[in-house]
MIDOSE-1310 file (N, C-alpha, C; in nm, 2 decimals, decimal comma, always signed):
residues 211
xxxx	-13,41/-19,88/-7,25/-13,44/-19,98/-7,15/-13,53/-19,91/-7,04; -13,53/-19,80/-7,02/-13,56/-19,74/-6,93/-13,72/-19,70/-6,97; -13,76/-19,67/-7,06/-13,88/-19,65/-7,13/-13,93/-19,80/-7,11; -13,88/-19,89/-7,18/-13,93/-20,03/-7,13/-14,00/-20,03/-6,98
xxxx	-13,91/-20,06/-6,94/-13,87/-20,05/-6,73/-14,04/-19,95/-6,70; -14,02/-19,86/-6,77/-14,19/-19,76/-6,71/-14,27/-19,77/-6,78; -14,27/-19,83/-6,92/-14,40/-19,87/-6,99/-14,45/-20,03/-6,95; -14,37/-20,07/-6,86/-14,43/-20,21/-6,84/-14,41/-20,32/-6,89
xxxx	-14,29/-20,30/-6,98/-14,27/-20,42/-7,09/-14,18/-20,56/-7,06; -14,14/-20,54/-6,91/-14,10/-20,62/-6,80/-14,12/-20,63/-6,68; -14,16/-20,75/-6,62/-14,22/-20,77/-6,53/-14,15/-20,74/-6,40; -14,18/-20,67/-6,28/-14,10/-20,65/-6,15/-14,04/-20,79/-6,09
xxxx	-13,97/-20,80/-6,06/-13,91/-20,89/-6,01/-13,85/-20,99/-6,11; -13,91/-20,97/-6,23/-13,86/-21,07/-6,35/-13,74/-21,09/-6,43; -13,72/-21,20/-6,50/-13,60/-21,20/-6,59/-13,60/-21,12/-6,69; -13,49/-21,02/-6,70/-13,54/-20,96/-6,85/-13,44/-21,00/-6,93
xxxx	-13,43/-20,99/-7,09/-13,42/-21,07/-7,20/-13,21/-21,03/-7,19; -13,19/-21,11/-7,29/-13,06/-21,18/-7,27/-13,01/-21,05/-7,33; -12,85/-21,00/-7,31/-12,76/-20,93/-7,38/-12,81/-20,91/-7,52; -12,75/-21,06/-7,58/-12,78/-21,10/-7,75/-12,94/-21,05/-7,80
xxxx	-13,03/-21,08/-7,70/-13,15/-21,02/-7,74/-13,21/-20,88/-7,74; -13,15/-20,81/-7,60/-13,18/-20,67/-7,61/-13,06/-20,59/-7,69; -12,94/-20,65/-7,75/-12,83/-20,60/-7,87/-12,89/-20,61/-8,00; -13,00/-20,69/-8,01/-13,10/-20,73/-8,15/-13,22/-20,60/-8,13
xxxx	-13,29/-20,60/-8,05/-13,38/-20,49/-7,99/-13,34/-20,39/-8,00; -13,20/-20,33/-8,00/-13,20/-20,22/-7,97/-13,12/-20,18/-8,12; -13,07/-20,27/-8,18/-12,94/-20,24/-8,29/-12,84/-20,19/-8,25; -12,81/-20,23/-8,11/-12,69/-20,20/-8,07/-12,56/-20,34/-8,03
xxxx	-12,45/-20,27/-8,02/-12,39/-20,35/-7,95/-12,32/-20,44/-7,84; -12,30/-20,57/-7,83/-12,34/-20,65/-7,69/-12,31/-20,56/-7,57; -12,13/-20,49/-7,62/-12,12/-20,41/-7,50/-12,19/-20,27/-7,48; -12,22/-20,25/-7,57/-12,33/-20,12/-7,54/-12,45/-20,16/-7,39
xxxx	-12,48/-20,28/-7,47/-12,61/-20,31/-7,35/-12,55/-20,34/-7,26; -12,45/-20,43/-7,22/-12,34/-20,44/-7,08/-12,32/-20,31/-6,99; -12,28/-20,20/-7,11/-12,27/-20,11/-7,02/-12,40/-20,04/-6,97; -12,56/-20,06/-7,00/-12,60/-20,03/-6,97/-12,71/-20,07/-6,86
xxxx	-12,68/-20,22/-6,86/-12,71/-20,28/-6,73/-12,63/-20,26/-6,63; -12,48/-20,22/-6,66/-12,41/-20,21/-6,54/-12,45/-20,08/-6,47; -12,49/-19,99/-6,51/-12,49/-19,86/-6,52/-12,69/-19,89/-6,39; -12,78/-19,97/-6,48/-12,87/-19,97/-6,39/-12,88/-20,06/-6,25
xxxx	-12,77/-20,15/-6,26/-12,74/-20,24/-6,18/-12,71/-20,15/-6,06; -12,64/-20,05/-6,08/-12,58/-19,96/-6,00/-12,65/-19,84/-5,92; -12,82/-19,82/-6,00/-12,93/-19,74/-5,96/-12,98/-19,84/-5,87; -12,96/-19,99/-5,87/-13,09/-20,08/-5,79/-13,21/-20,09/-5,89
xxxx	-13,18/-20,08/-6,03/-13,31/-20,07/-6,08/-13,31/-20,27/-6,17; -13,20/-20,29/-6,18/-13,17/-20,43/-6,24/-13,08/-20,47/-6,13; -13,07/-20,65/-6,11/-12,96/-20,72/-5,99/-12,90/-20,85/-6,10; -12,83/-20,87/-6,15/-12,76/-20,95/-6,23/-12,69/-21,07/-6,14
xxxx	-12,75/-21,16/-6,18/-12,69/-21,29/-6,09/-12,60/-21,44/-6,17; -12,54/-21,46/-6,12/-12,40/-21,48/-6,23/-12,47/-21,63/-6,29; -12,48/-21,69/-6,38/-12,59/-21,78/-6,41/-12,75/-21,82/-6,41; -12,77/-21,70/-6,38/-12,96/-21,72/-6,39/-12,95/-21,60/-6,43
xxxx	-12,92/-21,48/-6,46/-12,95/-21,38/-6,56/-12,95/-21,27/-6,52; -13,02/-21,18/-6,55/-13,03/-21,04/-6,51/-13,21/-21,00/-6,48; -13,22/-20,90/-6,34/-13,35/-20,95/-6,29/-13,39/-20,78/-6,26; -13,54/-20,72/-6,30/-13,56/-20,65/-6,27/-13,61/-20,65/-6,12
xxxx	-13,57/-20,50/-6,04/-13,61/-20,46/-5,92/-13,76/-20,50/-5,91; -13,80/-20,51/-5,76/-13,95/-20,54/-5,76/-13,97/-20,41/-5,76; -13,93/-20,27/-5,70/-13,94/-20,13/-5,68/-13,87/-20,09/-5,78; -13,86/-20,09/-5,91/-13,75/-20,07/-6,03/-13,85/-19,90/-6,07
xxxx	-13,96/-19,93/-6,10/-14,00/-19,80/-6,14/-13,99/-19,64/-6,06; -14,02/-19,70/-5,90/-14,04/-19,58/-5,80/-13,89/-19,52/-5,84; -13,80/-19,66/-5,82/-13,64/-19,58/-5,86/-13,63/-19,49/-5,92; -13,66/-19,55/-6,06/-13,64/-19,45/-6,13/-13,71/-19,27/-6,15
xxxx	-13,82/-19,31/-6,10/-13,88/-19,19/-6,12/-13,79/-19,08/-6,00; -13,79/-19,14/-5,89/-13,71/-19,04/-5,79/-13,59/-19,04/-5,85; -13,51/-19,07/-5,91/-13,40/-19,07/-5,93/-13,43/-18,96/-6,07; -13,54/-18,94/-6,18/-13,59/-18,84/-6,25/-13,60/-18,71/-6,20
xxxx	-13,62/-18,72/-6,05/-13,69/-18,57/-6,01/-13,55/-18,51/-5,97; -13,47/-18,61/-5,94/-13,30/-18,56/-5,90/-13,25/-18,45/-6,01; -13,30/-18,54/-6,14/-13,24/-18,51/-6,25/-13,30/-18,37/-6,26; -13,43/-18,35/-6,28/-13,50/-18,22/-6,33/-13,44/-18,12/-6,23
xxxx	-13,38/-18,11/-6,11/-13,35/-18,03/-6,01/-13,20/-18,00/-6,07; -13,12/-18,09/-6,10/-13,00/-18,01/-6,14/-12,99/-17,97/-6,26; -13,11/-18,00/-6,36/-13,10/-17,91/-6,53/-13,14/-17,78/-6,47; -13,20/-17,76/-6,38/-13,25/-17,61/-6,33/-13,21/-17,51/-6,25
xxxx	-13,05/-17,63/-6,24/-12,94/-17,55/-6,10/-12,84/-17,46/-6,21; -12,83/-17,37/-6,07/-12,69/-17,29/-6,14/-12,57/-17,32/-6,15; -12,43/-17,30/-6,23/-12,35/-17,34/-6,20/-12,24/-17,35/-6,10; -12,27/-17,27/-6,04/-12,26/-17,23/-5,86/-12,31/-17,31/-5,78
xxxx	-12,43/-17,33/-5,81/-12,49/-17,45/-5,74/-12,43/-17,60/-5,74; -12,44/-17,63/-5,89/-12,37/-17,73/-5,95/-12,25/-17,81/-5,90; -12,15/-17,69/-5,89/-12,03/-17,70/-5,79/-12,03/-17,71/-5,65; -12,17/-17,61/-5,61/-12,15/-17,69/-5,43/-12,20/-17,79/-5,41
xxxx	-12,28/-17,84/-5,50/-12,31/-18,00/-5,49/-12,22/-18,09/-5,52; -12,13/-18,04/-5,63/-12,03/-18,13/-5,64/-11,93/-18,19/-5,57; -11,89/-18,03/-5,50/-11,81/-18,04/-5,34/-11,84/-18,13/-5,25; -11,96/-18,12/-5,20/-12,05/-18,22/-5,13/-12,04/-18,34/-5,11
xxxx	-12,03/-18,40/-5,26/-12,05/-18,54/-5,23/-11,86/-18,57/-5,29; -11,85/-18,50/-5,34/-11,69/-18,53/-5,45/-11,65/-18,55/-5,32; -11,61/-18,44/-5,22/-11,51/-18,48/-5,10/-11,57/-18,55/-5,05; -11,72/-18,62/-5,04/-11,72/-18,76/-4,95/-11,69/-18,89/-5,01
xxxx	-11,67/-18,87/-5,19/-11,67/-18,96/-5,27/-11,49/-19,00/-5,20; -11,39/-18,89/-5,20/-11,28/-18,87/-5,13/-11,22/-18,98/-5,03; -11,31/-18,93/-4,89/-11,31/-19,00/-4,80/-11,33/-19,14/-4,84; -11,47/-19,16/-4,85/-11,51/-19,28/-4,86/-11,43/-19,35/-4,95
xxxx	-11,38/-19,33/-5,02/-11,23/-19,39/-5,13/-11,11/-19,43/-5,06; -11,06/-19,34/-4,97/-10,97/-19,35/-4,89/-10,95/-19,48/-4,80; -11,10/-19,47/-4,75/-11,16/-19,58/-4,60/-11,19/-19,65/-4,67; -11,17/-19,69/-4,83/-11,23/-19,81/-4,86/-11,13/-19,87/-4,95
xxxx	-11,00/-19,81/-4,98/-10,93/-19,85/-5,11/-10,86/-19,98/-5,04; -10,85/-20,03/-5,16/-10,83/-20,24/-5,19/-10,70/-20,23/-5,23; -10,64/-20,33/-5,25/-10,50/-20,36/-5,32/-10,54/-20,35/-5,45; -10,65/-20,36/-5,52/-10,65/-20,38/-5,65/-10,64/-20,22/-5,70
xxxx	-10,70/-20,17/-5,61/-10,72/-20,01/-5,62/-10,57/-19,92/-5,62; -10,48/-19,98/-5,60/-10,36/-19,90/-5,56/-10,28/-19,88/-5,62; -10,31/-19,98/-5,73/-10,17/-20,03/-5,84/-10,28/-19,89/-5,97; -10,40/-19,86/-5,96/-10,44/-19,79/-6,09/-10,43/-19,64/-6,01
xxxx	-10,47/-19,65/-5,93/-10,46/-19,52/-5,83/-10,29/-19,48/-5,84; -10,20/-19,53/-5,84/-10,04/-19,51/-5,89/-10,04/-19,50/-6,02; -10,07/-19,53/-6,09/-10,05/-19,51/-6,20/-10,16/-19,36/-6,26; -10,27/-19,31/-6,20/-10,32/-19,24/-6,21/-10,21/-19,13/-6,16
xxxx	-10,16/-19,12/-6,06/-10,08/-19,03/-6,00/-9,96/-19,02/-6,11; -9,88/-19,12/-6,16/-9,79/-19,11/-6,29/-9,86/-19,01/-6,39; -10,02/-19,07/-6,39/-10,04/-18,97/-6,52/-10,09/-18,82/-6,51; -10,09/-18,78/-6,38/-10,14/-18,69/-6,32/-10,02/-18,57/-6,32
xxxx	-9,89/-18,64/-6,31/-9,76/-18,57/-6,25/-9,72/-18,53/-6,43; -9,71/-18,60/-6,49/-9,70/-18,56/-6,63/-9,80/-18,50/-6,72; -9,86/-18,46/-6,66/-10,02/-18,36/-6,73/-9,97/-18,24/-6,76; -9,88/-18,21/-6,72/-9,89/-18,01/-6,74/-9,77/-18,03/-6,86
xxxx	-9,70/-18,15/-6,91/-9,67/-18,14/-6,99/-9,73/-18,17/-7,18; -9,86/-18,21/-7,11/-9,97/-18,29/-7,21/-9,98/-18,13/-7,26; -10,09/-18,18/-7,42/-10,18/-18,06/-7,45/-10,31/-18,09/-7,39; -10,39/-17,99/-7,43/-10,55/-17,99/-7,32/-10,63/-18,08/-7,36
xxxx	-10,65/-18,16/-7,46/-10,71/-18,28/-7,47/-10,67/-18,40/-7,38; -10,54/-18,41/-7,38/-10,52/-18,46/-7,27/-10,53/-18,46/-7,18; -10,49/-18,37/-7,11/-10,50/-18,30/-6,98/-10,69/-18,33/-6,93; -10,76/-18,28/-6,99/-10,91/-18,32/-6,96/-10,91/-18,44/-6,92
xxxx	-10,87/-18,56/-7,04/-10,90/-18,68/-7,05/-10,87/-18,75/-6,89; -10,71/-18,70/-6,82/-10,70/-18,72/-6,70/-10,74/-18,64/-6,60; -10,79/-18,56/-6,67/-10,89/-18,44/-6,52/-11,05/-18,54/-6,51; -11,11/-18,58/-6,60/-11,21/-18,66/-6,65/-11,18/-18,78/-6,56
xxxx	-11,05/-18,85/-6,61/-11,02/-19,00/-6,53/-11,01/-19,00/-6,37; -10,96/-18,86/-6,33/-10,89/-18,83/-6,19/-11,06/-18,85/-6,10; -11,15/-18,75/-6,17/-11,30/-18,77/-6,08/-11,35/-18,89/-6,10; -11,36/-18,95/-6,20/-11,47/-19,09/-6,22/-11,38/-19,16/-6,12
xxxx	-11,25/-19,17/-6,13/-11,14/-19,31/-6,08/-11,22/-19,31/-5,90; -11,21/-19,16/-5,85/-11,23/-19,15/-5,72/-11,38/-19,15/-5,68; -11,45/-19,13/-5,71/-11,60/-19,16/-5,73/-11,66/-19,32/-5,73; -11,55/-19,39/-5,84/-11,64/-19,52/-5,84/-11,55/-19,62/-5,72
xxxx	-11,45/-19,51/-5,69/-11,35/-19,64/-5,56/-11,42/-19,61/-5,42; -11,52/-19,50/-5,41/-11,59/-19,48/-5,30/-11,69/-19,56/-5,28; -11,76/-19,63/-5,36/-11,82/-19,82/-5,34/-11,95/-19,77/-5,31; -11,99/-19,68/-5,37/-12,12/-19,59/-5,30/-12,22/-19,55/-5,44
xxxx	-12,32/-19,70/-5,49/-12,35/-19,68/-5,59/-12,42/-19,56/-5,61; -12,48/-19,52/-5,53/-12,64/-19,42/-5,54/-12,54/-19,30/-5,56; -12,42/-19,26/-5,48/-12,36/-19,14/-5,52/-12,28/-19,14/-5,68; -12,29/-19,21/-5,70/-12,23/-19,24/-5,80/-12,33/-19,21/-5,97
xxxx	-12,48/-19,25/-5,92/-12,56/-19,24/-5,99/-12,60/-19,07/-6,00; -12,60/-19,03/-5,88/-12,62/-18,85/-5,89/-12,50/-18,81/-5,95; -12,39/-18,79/-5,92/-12,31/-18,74/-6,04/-12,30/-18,77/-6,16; -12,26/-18,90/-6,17/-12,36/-18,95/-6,30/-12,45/-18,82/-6,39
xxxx	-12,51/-18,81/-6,27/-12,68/-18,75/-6,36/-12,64/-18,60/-6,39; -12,55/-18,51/-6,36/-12,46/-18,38/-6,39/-12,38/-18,39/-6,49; -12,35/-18,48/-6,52/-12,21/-18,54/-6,60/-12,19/-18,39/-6,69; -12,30/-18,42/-6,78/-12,36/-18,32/-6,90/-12,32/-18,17/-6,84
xxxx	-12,36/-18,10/-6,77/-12,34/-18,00/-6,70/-12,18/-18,02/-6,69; -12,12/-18,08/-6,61/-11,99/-18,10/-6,57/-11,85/-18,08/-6,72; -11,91/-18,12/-6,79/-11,83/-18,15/-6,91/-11,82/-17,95/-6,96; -11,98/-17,92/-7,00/-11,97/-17,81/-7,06/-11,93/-17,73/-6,98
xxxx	-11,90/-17,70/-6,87/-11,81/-17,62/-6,76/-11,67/-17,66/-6,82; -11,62/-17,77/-6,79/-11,51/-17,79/-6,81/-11,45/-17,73/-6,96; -11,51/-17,69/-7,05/-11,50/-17,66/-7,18/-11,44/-17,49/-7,17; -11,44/-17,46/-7,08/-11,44/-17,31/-7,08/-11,28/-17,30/-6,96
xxxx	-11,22/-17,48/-6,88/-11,06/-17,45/-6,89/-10,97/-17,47/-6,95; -11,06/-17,46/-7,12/-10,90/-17,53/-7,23/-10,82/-17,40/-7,26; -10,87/-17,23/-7,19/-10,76/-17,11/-7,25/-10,73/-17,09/-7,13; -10,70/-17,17/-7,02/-10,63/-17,14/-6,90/-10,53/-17,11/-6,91
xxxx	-10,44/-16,98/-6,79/-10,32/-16,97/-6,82/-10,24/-17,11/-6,75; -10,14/-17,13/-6,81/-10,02/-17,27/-6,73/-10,02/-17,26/-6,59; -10,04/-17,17/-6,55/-10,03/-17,16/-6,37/-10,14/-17,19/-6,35; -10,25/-17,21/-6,39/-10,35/-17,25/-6,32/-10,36/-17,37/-6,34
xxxx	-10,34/-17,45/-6,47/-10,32/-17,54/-6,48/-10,24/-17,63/-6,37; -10,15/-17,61/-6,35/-10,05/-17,67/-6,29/-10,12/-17,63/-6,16; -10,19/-17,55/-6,06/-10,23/-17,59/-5,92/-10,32/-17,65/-5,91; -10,42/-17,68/-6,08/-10,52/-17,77/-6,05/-10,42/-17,93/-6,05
xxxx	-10,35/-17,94/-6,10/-10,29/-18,07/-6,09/-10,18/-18,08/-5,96; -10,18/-18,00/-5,92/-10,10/-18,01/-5,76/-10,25/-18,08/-5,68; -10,34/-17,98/-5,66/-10,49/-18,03/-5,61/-10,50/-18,19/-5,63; -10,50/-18,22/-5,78/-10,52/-18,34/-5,74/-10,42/-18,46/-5,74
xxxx	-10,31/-18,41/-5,78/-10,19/-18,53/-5,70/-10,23/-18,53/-5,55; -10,30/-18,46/-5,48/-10,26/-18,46/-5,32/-10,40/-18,53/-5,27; -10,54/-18,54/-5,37/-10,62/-18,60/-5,33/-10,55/-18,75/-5,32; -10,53/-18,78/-5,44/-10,48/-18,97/-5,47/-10,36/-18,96/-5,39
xxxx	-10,25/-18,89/-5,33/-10,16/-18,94/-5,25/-10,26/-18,98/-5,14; -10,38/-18,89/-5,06/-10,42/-18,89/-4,93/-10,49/-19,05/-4,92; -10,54/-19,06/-5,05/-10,58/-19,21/-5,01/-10,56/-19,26/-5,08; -10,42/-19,33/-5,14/-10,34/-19,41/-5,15/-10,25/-19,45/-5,00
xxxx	-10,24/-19,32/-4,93/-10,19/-19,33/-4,75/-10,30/-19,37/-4,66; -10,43/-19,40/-4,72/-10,55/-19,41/-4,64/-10,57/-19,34/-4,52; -10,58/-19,19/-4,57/-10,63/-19,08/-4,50/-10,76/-18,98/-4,52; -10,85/-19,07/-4,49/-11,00/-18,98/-4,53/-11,05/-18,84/-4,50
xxxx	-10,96/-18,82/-4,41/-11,01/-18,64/-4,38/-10,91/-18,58/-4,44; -10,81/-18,60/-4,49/-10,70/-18,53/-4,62/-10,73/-18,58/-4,69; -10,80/-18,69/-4,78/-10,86/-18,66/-4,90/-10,97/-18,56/-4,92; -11,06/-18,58/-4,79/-11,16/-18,49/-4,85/-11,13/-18,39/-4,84
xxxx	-11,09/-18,29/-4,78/-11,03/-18,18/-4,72/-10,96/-18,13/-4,88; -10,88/-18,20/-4,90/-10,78/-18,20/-5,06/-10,85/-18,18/-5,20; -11,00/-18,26/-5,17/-11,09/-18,27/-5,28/-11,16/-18,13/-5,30; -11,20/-18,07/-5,12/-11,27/-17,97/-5,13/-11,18/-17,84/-5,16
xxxx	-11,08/-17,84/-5,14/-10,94/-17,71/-5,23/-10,93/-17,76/-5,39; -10,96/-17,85/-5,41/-10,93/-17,86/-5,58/-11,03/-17,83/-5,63; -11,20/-17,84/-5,57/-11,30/-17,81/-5,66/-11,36/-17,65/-5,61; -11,31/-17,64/-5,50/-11,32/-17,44/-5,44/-11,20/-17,40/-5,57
xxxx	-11,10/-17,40/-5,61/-10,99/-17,39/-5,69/-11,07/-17,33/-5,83; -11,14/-17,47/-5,87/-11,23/-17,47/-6,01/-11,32/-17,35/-5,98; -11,42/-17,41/-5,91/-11,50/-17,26/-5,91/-11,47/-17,15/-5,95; -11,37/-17,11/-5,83/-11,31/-16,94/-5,83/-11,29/-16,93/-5,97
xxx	-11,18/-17,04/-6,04/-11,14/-17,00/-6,19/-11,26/-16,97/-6,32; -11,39/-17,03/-6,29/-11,54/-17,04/-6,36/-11,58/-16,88/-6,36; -11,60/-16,80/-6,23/-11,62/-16,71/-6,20/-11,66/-16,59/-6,27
């Protein structure tokens, strides 16, 4: 879609083609392309309007290309780097989560905490899956699409780091999951400077252990 989007094959401001049409176009499936209008909807590069359709940006292209040069800067970062960027925005993803959590937010955010408190008895497939759930959950409750699109854009990076805490010893394990029970308590209590505060000791934590 995105090759579309810069070759021109939709017009700025325009309707672009239906779910069922771009699932035909692409040989994919309906929700494949759902998720990936939602995903541009969230750059500002598509605006989806609940009965007249889905509409490219009039500035859809400039988006993207800045949003390109983001990308080329962190395939070139170190993993050191990687991480202080992550800290950065993770603990404002934190805050902003905290100062912004909803009632709908609180019932999955508890239950996140349920599955958080039972992790060190999981095996490490597991364990990931909710170390994986714990970042995205607090990231996308921070309501802050653009930051959401830069981490996003590390993901790759982020993952193959993470590959190198599956021969951790149990103690480490276990104070990475103290770290992050205490982020989701701080804002589940709607406390923004203890979540972030909390965010930035769980991913200083990770680092040190990368080292």
């Amino acid at each position: 879609m995105l090759k579309l989007i810069k070759d021109g094959a939709w017009e700025p401001g325009g309707k672009i083609p239906s779910e069922n049409e771009l699932a035909s176009a692409f040989s994919v499936s309906r929700n494949s392309i759902r998720e990936a209008v939602k995903i541009l909807n969230n750059m500002n590069v598509l605006t989806s309007c609940p009965g007249q359709g889905t509409f490219l940006a009039e500035d859809a292209i400039s988006r993207i290309l800045s949003l390109e040069v983001i990308d080329i800067g962190y395939r070139n970062a170190s993993v050191m780097e990687i991480y202080e960027i992550r800290t950065l925005l993770e603990s404002q993803s934190a805050y902003w989560a905290a100062l912004r959590v909803t009632e709908s937010d609180i019932g999955e955010l508890n239950e996140l905490l349920r599955m958080s408190r039972c992790a060190e008895s999981c095996d490490i497939a597991e364990q990931n899956r909710i170390h994986y759930l714990f970042h995205d959950t607090v990231i996308r409750m921070s309501k802050n699409s653009l930051l959401l699109h830069m981490l996003s854009s590390i993901k790759a990076e982020i993952d193959a780091h993470h590959a190198s805490f599956d021969n951790l010893p149990p103690a480490d394990i276990t104070n990475l999951i103290n770290d992050q029970e205490k982020v989701i308590t701080a804002i589940l209590n709607k406390r923004p400077e203890e979540a972030r505060l909390a965010m930035i000791s769980h991913l200083e934590s990770a680092m040190r252990l990368i080292k």
